[in-house]
N, CA, C and O of each residue as an XYZ file, in Angstrom:
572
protein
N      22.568    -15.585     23.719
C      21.447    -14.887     23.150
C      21.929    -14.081     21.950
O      22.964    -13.423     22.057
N      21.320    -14.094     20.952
C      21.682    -13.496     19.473
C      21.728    -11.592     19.840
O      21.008    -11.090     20.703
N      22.381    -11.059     19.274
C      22.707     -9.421     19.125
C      21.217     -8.644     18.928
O      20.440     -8.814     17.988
N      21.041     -7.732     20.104
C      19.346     -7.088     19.689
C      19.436     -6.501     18.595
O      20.605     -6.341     18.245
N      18.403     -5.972     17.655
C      17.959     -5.812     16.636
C      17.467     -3.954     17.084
O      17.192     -3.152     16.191
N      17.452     -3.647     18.287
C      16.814     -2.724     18.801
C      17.854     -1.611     19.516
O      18.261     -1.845     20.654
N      18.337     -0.192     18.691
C      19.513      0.232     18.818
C      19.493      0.998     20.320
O      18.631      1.843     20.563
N      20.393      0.669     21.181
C      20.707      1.251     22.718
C      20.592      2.536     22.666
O      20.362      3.191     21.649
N      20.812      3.114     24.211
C      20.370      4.264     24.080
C      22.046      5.335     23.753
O      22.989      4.571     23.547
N      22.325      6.373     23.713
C      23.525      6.875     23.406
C      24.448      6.797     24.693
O      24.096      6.401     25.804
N      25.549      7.199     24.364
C      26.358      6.490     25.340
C      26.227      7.075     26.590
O      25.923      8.267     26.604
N      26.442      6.315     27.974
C      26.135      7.112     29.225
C      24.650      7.461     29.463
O      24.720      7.816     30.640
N      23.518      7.575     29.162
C      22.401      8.033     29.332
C      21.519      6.692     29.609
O      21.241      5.929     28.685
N      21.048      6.433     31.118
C      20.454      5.350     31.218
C      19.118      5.257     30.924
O      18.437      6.281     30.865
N      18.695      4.280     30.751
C      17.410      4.224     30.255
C      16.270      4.963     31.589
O      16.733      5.061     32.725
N      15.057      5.359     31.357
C      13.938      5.491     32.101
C      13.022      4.529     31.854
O      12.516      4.264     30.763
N      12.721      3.750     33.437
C      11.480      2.385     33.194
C       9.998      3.505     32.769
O       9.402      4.489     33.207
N       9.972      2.546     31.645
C       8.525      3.395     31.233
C       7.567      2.678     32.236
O       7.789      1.633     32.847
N       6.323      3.559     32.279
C       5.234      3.669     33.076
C       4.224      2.940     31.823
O       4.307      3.244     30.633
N       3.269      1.918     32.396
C       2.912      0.899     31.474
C       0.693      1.383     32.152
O      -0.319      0.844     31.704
N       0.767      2.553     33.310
C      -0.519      2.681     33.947
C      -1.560      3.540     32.771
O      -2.773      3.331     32.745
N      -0.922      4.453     31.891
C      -1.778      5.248     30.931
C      -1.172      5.751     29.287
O      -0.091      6.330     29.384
N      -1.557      5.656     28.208
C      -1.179      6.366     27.666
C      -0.066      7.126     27.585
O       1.034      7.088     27.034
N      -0.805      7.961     28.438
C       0.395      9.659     28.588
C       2.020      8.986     29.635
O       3.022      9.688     29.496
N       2.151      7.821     30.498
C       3.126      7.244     30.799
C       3.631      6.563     29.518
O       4.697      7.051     29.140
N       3.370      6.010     29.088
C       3.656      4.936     27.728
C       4.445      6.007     26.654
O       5.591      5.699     26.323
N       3.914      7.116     26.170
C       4.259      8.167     25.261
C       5.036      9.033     25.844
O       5.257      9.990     25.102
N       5.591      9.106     26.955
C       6.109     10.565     28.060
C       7.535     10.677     27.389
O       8.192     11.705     27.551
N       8.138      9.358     26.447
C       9.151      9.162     26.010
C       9.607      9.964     25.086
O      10.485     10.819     24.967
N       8.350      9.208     24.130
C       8.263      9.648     22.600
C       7.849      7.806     22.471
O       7.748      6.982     23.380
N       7.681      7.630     20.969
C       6.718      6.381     20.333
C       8.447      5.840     20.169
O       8.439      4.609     20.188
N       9.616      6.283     20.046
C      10.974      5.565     19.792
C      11.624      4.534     21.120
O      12.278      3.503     21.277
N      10.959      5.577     21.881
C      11.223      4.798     23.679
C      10.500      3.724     23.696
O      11.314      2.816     23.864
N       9.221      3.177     23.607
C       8.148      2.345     23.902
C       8.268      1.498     22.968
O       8.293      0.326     23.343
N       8.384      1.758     21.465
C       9.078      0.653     20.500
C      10.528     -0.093     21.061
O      10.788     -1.256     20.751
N      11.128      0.459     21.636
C      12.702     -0.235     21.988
C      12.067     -1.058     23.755
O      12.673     -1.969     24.318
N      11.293     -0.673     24.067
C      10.566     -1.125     25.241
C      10.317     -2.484     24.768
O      11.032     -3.469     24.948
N       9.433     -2.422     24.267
C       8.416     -3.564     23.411
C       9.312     -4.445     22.428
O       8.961     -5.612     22.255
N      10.313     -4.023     21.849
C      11.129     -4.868     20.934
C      11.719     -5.463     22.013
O      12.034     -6.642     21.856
N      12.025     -4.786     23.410
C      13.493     -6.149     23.833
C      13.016     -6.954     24.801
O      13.753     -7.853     25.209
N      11.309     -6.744     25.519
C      10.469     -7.434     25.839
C      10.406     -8.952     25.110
O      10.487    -10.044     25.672
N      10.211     -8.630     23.484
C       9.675     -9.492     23.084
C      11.156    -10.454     22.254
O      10.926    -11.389     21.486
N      12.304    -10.094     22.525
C      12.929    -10.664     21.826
C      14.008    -11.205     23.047
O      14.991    -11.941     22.966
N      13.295    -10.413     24.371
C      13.848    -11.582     25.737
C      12.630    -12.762     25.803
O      12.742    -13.717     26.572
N      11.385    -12.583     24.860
C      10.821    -13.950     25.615
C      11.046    -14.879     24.551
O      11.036    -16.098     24.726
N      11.361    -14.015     22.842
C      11.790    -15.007     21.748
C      12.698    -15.729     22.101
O      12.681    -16.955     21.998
N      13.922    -14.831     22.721
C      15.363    -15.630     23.076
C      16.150    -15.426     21.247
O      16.877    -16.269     20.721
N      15.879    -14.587     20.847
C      16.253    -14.571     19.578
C      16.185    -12.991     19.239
O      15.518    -12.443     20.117
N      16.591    -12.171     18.379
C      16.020    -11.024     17.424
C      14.923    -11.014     16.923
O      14.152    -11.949     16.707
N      14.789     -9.448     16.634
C      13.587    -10.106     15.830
C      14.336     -9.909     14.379
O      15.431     -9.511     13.982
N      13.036    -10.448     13.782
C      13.473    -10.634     11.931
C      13.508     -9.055     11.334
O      12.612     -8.260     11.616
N      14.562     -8.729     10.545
C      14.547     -7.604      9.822
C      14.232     -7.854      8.124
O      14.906     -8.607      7.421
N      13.188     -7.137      7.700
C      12.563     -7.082      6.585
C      13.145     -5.944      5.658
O      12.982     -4.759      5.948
N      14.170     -6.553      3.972
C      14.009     -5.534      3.553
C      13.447     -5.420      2.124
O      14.248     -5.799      1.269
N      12.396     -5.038      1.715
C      11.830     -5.493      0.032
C      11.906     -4.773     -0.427
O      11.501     -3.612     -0.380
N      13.183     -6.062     -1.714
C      12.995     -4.777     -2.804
C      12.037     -5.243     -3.898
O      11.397     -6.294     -3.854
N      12.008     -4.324     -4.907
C      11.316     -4.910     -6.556
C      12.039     -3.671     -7.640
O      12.317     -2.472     -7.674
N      12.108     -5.036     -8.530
C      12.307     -4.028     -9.808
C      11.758     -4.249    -10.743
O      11.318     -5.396    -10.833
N      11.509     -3.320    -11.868
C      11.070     -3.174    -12.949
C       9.442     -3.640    -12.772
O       8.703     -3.924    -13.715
N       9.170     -3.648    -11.731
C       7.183     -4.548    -11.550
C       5.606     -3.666    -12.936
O       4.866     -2.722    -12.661
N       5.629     -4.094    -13.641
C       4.872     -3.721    -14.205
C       3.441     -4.744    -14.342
O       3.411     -5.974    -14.349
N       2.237     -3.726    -14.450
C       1.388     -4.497    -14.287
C      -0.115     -4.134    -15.154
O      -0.521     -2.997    -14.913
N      -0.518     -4.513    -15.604
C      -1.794     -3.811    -16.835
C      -2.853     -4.730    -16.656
O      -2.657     -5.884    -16.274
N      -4.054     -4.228    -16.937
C      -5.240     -4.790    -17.265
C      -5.965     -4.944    -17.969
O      -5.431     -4.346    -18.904
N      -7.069     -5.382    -18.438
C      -8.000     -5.478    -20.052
C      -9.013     -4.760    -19.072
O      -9.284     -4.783    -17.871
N      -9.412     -4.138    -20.172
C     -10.505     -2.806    -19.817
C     -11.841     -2.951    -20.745
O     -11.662     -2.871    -21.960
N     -12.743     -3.091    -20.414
C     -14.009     -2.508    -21.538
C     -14.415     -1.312    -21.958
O     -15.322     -0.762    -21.333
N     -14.049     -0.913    -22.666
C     -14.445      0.689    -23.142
C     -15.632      0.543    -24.199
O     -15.627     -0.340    -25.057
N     -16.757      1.585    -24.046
C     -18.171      2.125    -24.795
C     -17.210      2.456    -26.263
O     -16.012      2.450    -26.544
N     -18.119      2.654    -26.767
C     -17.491      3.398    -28.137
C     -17.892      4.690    -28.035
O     -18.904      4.969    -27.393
N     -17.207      5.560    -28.607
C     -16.826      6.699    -28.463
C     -17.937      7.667    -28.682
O     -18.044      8.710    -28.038
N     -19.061      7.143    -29.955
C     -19.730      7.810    -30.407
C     -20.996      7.622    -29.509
O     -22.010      8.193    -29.909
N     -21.083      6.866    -28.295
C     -22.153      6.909    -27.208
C     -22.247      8.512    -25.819
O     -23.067      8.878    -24.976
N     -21.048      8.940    -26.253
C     -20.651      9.661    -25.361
C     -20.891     11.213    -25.985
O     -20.969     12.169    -25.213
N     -20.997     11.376    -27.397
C     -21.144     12.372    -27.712
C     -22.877     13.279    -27.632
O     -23.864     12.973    -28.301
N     -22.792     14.225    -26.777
C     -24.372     15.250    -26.974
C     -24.886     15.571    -28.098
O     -24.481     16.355    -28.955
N     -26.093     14.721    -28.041
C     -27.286     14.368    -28.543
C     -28.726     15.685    -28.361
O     -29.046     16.273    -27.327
N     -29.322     15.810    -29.693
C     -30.875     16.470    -28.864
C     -31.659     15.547    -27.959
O     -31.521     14.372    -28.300
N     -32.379     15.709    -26.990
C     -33.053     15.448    -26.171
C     -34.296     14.926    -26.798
O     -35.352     15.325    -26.308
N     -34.364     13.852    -28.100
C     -35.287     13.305    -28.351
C     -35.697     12.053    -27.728
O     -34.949     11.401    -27.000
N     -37.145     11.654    -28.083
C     -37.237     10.029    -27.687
C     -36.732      9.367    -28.205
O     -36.151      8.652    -27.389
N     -36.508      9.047    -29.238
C     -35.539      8.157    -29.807
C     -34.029      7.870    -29.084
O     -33.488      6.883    -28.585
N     -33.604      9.480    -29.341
C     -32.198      9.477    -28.342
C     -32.247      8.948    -27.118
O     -31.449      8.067    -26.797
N     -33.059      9.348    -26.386
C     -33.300      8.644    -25.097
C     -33.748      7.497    -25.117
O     -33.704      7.096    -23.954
N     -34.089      6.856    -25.660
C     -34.614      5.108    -25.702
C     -33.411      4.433    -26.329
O     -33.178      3.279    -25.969
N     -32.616      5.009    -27.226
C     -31.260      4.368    -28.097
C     -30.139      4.564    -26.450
O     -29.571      3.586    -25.963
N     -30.061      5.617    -25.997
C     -29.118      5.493    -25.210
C     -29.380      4.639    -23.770
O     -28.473      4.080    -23.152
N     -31.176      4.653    -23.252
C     -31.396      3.964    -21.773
C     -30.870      2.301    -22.591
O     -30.089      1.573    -21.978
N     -31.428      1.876    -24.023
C     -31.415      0.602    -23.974
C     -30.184      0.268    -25.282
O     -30.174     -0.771    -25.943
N     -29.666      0.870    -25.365
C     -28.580      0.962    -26.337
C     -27.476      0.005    -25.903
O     -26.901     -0.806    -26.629
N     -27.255      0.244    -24.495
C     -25.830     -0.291    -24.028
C     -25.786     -1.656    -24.595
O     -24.829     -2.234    -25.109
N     -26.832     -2.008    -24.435
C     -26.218     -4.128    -24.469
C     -26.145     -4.233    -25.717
O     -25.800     -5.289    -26.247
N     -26.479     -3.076    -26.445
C     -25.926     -3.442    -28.213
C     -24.628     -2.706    -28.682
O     -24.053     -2.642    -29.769
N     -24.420     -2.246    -27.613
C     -23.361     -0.763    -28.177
C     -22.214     -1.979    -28.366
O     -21.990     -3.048    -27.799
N     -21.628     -1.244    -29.449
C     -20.119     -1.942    -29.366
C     -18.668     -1.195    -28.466
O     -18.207     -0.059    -28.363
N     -18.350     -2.433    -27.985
C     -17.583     -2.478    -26.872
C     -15.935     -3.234    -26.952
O     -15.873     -4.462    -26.912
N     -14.855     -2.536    -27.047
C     -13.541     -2.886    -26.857
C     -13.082     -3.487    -26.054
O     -13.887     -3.838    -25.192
N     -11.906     -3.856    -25.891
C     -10.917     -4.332    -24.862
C      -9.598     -3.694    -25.332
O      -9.050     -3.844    -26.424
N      -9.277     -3.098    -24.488
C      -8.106     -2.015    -24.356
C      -7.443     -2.833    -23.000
O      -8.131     -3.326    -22.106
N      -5.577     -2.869    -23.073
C      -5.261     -3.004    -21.894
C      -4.308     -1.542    -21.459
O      -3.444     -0.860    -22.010
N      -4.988     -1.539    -20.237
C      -4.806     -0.294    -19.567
C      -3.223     -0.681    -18.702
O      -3.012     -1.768    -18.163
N      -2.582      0.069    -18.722
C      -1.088     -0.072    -17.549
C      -1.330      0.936    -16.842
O      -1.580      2.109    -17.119
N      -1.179      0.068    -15.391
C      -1.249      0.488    -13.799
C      -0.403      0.940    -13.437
O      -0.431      2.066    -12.940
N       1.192     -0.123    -13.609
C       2.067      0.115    -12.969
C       2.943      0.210    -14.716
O       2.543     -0.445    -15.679
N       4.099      1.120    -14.760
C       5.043      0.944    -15.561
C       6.670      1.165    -14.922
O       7.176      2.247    -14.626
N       7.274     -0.133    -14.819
C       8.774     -0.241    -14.950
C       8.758      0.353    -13.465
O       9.495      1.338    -13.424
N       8.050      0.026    -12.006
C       8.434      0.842    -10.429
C       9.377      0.141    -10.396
O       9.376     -0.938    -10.989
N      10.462      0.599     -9.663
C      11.582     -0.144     -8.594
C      11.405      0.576     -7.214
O      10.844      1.662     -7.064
N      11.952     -0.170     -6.254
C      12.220      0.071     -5.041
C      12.550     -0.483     -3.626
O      12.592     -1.661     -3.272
N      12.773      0.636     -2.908
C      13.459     -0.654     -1.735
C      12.547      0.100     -0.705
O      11.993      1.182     -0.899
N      12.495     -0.660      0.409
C      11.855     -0.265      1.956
C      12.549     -0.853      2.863
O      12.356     -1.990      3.294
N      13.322     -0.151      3.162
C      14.410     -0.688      4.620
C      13.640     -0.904      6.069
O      12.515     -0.496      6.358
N      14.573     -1.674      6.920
C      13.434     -1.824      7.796
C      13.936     -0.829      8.595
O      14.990     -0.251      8.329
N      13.003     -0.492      9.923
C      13.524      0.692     10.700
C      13.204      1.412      9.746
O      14.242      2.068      9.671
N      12.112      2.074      8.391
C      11.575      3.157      8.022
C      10.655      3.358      7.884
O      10.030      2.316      8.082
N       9.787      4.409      7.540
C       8.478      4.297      7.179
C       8.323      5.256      5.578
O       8.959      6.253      5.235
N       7.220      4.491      4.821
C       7.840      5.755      3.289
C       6.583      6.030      3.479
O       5.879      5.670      4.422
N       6.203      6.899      2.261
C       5.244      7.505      2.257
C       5.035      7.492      0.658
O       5.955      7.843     -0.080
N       3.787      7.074      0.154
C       3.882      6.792     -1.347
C       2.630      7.870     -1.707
O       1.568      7.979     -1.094
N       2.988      8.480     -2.653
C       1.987      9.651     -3.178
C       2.055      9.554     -4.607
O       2.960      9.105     -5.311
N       0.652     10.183     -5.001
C       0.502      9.743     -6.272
C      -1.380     10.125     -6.351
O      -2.247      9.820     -5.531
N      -1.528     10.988     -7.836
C      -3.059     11.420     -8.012
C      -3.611      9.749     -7.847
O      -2.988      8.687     -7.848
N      -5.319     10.128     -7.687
C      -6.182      8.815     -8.094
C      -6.170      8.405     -9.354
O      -6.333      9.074    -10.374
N      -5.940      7.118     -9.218
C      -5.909      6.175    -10.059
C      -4.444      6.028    -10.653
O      -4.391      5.592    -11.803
N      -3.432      6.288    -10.117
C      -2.402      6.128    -10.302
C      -1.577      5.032     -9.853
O      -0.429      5.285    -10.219
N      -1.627      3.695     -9.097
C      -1.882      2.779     -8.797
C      -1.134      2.420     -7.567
O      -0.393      1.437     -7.575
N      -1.296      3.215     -6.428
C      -0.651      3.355     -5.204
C      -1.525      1.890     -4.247
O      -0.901      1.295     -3.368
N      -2.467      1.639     -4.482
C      -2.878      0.824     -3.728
C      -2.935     -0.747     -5.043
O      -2.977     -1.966     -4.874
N      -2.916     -0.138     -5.887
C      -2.335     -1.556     -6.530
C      -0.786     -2.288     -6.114
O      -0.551     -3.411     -5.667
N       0.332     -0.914     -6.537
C       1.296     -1.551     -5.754
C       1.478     -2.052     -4.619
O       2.381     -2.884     -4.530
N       0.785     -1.754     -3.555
C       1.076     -1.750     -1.694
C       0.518     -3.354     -2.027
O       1.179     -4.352     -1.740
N      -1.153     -3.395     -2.848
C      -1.529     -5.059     -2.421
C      -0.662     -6.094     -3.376
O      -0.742     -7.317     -3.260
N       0.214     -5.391     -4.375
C       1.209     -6.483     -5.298
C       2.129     -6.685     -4.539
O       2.723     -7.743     -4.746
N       2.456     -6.127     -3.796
C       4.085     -6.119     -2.599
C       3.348     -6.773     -1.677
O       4.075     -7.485     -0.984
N       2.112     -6.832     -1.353
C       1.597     -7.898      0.274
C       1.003     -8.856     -0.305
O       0.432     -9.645      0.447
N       0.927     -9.126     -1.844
C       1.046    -10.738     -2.128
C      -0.895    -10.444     -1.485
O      -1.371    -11.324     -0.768
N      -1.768     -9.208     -1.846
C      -3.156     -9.692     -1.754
C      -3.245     -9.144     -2.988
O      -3.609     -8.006     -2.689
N      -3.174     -9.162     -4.026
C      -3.100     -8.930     -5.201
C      -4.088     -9.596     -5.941
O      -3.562    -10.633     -6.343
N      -5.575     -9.513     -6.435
C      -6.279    -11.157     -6.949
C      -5.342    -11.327     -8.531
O      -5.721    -11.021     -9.661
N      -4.165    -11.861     -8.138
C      -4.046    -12.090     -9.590
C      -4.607    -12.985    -10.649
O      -4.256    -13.045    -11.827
N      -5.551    -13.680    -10.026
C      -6.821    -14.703    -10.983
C      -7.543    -13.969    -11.844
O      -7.902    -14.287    -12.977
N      -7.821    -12.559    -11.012
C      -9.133    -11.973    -11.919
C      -8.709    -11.279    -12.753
O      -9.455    -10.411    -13.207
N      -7.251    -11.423    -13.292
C      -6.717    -10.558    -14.401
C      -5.636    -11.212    -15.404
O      -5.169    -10.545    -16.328
């Protein structure tokens, strides 16, 4: 049988059979006990390890084409009819750019297995762009 993947307990200290009847048996450990439970469960019925994952990326950069209004739609106006009829029906004449916007510039990184990270970052800073470019759900068609 291949070497577990799932680190023993310290030396001399035997294990406790976890209690599988509630919750509060399952957790009485801690979530580190019940993971090493469950890993050597499943890698006595694999007959194998399990697989260790480690991804890296570098330099991933990633941008988009953007439509931007023109500038001078945005500026306060008097509250005439005109103004208000130029701006409700204005749009489909307004002139309109393509700007490409960058999401991601130049990330690297690694995620070892056995960790958990924690990625922070204001909105729109592209934290959930990266997570779906690294899980490959990325629509890269629509861009």
């Amino acid at each position: 049988m291949a070497p577990s993947s799932v680190p023993e307990e310290s030396a001399g200290q035997p294990r406790q059979p976890l209690g599988f009847g509630s919750a509060d048996e399952m957790m009485a450990q801690g979530p580190q006990a019940l993971h090493r439970e469950v890993a050597s469960k499943m890698e006595a019925a694999l007959g194998q390890a399990l697989p260790q994952l480690e991804l890296r990326f570098k330099n991933v950069t990633l941008g988009a084409d953007m439509v931007v209004a023109d500038e001078d739609a945005s500026k306060p106006e008097l509250p005439t009819i005109t103004n208000h009829v130029k701006k409700r029906y204005g749009g489909c004449c307004a002139k309109k750019a393509v700007v490409r916007r960058q999401i991601l510039k130049g990330i690297s990184g690694v995620f070892k297995p056995g960790t958990m990270t924690l990625i922070l970052g204001q909105p729109g800073s592209g934290k959930s762009a990266l997570m779906k470019l690294l899980s490959g759900r990325f629509p890269m068609e629509k861009n």
